[in-house]
C-alpha positions in Angstrom: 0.0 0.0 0.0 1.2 3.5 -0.9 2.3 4.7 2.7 0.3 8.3 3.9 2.0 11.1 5.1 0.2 14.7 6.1 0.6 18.2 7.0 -1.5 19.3 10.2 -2.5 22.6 10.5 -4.8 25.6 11.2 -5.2 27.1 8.8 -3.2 24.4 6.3 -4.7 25.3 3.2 -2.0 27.4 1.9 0.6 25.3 2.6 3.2 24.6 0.0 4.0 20.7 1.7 2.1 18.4 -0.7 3.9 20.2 -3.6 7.4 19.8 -2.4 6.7 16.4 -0.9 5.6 14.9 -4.2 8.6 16.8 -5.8 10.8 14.6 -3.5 8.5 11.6 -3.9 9.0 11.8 -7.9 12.8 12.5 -7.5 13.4 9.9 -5.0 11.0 7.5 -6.6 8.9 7.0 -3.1 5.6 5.3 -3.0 3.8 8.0 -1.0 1.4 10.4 -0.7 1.0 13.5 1.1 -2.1 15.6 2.7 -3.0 18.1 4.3 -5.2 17.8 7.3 -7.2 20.8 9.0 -7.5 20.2 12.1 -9.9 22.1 15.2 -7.9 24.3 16.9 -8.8 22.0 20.2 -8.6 18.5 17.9 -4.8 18.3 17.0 -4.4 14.9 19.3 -7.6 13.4 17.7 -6.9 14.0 14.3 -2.8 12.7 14.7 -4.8 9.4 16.5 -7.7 8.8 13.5 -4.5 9.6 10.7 -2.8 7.1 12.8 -5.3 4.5 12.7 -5.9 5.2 9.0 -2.3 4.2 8.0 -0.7 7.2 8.1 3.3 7.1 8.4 4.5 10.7 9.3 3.4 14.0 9.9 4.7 17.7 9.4 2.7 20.1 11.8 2.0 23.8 11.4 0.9 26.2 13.4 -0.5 26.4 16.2 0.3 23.0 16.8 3.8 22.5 17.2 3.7 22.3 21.4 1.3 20.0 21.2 2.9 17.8 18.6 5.9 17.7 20.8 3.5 16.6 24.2 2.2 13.9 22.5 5.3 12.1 21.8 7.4 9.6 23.8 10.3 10.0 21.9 12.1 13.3 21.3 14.8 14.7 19.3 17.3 16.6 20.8 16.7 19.6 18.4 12.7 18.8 19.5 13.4 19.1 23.5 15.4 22.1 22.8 12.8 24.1 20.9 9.7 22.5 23.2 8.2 21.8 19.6 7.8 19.9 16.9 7.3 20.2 13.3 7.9 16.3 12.5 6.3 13.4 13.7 7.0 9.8 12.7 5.1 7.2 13.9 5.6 3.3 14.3 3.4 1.1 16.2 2.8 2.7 19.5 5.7 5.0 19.5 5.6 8.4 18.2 8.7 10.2 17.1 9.3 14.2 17.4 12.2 16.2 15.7 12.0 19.5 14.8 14.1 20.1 11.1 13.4 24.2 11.1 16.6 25.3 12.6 18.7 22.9 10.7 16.9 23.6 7.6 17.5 27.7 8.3 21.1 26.5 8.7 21.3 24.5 5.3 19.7 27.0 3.1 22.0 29.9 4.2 25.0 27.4 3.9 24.4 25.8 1.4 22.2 27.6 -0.9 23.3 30.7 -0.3 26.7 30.0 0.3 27.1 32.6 3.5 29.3 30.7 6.5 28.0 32.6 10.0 31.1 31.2 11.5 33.0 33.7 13.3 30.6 36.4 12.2 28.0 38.7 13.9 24.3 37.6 14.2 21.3 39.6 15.6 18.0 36.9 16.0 15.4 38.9 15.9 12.7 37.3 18.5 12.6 34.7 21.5 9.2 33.1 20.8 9.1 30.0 19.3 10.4 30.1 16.6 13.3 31.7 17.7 14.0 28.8 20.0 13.7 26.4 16.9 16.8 27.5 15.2 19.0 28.7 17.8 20.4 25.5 18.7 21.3 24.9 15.3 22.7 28.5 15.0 24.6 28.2 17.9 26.2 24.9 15.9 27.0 27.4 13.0 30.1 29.3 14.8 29.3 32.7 15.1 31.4 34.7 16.7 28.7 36.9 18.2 24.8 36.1 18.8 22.4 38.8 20.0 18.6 37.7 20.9 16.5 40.8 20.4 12.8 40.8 21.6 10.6 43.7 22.6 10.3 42.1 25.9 13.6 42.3 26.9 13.2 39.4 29.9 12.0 36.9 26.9 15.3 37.9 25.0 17.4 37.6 28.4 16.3 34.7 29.3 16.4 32.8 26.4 20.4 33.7 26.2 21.3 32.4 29.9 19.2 29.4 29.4 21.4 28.5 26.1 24.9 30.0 28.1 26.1 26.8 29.0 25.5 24.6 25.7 28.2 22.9 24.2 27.9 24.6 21.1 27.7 28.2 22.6 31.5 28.0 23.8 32.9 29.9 21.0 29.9 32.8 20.6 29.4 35.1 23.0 25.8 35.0 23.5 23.2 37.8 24.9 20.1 39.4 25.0 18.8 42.4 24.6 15.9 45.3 23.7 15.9 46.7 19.9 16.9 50.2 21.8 20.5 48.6 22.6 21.4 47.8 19.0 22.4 51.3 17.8 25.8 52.0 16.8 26.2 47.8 16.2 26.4 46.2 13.4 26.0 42.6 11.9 26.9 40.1 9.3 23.8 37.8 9.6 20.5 39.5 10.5 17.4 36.9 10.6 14.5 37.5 11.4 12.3 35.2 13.8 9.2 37.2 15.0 6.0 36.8 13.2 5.6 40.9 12.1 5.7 40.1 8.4 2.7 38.2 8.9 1.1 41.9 10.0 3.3 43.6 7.4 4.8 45.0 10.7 8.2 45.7 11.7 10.4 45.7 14.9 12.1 48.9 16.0 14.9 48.7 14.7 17.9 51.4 14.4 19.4 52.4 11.3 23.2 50.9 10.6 22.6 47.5 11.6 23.8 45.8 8.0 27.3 45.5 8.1 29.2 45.5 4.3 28.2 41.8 2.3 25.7 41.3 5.4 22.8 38.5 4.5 19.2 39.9 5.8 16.9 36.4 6.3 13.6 36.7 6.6 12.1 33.0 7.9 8.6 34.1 6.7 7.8 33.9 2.9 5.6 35.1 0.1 4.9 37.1 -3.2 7.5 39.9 -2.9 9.7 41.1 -0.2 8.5 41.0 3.7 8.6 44.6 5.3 11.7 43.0 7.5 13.6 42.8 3.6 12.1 46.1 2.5 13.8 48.0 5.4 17.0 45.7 4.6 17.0 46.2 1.1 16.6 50.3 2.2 19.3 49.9 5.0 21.6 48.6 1.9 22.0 45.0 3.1 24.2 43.2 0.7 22.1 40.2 0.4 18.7 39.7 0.7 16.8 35.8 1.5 13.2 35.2 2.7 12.5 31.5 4.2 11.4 29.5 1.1 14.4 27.9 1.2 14.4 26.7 4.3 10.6 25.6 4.3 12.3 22.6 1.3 15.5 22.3 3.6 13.4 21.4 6.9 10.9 19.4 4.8 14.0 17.7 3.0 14.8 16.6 6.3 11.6 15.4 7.4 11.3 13.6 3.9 15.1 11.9 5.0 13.7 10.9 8.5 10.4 9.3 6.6 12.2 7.7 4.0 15.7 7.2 4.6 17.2 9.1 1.3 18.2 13.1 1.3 16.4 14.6 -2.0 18.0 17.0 -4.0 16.0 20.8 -2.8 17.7 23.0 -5.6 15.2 22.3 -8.0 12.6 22.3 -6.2 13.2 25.7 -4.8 13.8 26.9 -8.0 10.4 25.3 -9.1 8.4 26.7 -6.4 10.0 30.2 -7.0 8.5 29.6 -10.6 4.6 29.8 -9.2 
């Protein structure tokens, strides 16, 4: 039988997973298929258990549902645990698997897709909700020399440095955090952005002079033309300009991997997706 797999979501319906998936599945030459599932805002558990019982292998999960996908596992990826969420699930028998691919895919696009190294440079994260705490892990493992958490609420910011102080990966970066109001005069290499204000077509309060020369402004949200984060970046003469398409493929090319067991070529298919 052609084994199911599923994005879970609310709202799912604009979500780009079925089309990269069946790009991998084609490349790869995978029986699958791939869904996506709208579930009630207070039926994530149920609909995971009926997919379940219908067959289904795997799962990516969307918001708002990425805390809850990482409570209802019993096993749990160290990248998962870190983050308190997950955006994969794998299941087999009773056990249910949690990883969550975003920071690593963030990492892998701006590697290797763009071809920008943060080791030993100067990154401002932008944000300590969520999604912040996704890729920081991961960003710690990149290097930098310097890694300042920037949040509104300045506690959120703070706290999320001194609880990531003493990882192994955070002995060669000096790691903070701080309120958008201490960044003036500084400058960075690697400025990405990890609160949700392009979704509002909003912005942070952010001082002018932040790009440093050949700096790479990364946006992790996505769409039809640049975010307001990239308009102010591309105005602030930042060097290079990325929103998160590529790392949506990169963390669902590692979800695909987990699932399946082979690593699928993303260029094309972020090339092909750029083409809708």
């Amino acid at each position: 039988m052609t084994d199911r797999y599923a994005v879970i979501g609310n709202p799912v319906a604009h979500s780009k997973s079925p089309q990269i998936h069946a790009m991998f599945a084609e490349q790869t030459g995978q029986d699958m298929s791939y869904e996506k599932l709208l579930a009630p805002i207070d039926g994530f558990v149920a609909t995971v258990k009926t997919f379940i019982s219908g067959g289904g292998r795997g799962a990516n999960v969307t918001l708002p549902f990425k805390l809850e996908a990482y409570d209802l596992a019993n096993q749990i990826s160290e990248f998962a645990h870190h983050a308190r969420a997950a955006n994969t699930l794998s299941f087999s028998g009773k056990e249910i698997h949690a990883d969550n691919t975003d920071g690593a895919g963030l990492i892998r696009d701006i590697k290797a897709n763009l071809e920008f190294d943060p080791a030993g440079k100067r990154v401002l994260l932008m944000g300590a909700g969520g999604a912040a705490r996704g890729i920081l892990l991961p960003l710690l493992g990149a290097r930098p020399a310097i890694l300042i958490i920037a949040n509104r609420t300045v506690d959120r910011a703070l706290q999320l440095a001194q609880s990531n102080q003493n990882q192994p990966d955070a002995s060669q970066t000096v790691l903070s955090g701080h309120g958008y109001h201490d960044l003036s005069g500084q400058q960075f290499d690697l400025v990405i952005n990890a609160t949700s204000s392009s979704l509002s077509d909003a912005l942070p309060p952010l001082p002018d002079g932040l790009f440093a020369p050949d700096s790479l402004a990364y946006d992790i949200m996505y769409g039809k033309g640049l975010t307001s984060f990239l308009a102010f970046a591309e105005a602030q003469s930042a060097h290079r300009l990325a929103d998160g398409l590529g790392m949506l493929v990169e963390q669902a090319a590692l979800s695909f991997h987990s699932w399946r067991g082979v690593r699928p070529d993303t260029r094309p298919v972020i090339s092909a997706l750029r083409q809708l």
